[in-house]
N, C-alpha and C positions, 0 to 999 in steps of 0.2 A: 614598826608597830602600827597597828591599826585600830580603831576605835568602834565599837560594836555595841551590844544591846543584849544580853541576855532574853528568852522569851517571856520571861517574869521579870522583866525591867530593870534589871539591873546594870547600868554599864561597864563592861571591861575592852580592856586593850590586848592583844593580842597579835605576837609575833606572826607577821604574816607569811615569816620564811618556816614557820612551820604546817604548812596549810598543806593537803595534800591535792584534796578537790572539795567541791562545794556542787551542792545538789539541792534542788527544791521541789518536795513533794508532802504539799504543795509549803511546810514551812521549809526554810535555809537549814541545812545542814552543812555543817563545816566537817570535815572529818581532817585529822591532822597525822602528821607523818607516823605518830606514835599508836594510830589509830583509835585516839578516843576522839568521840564525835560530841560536835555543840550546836544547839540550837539556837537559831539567831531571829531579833524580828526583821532586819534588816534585810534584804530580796538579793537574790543571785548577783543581780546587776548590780548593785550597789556595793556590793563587798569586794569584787572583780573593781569595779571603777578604783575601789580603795587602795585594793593590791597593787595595782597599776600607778597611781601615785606614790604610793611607797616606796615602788622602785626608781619611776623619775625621781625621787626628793632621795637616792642613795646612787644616783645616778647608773644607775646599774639601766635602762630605758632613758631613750632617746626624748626630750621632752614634745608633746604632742603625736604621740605615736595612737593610731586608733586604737580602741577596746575590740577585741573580738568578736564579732557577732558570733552571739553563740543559738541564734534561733531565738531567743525565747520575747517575749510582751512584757 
C-alpha cells in the first residue's frame, strides 16, 4: 500500500499492486488494473519512487535497486 494525495487534498492509501500505469498530462494520473483512473497531486516520479519501495519493503525488489529513468524533469 502506498500513501497518496487525492487532487482536492484528500489523503488515501492505495494498493499499489493494483496500478496499471501512471501518466502526467501534465496532472498524475494513476489508472488501475480495473481501469478506473485517479488523479493525484503527487508527480509521476514520486509515485513510481513509492511503488518501488513497496516492493523492496515486500521484498519482491532487491533493496537499492535504481528507479527507471523514465525521461521525464
Amino acid at each position: 500500500m502506498i500513501k497518496l494525495t487525492h487532487l482536492a487534498g484528500e489523503p488515501f492509501v492505495l494498493n499499489a499492486e493494483l496500478i496499471r500505469y501512471i501518466e502526467a498530462s501534465p496532472d498524475t494520473f494513476i489508472t488501475l488494473v480495473n481501469g478506473d483512473r485517479i488523479v493525484v497531486r503527487e508527480g509521476t516520479d514520486v509515485v513510481v519512487d513509492r511503488v518501488i519501495e513497496y516492493h523492496q519493503r515486500k521484498n519482491l525488489l532487491p533493496p537499492g535497486i535504481p528507479r527507471p529513468n523514465s525521461g521525464e524533469t
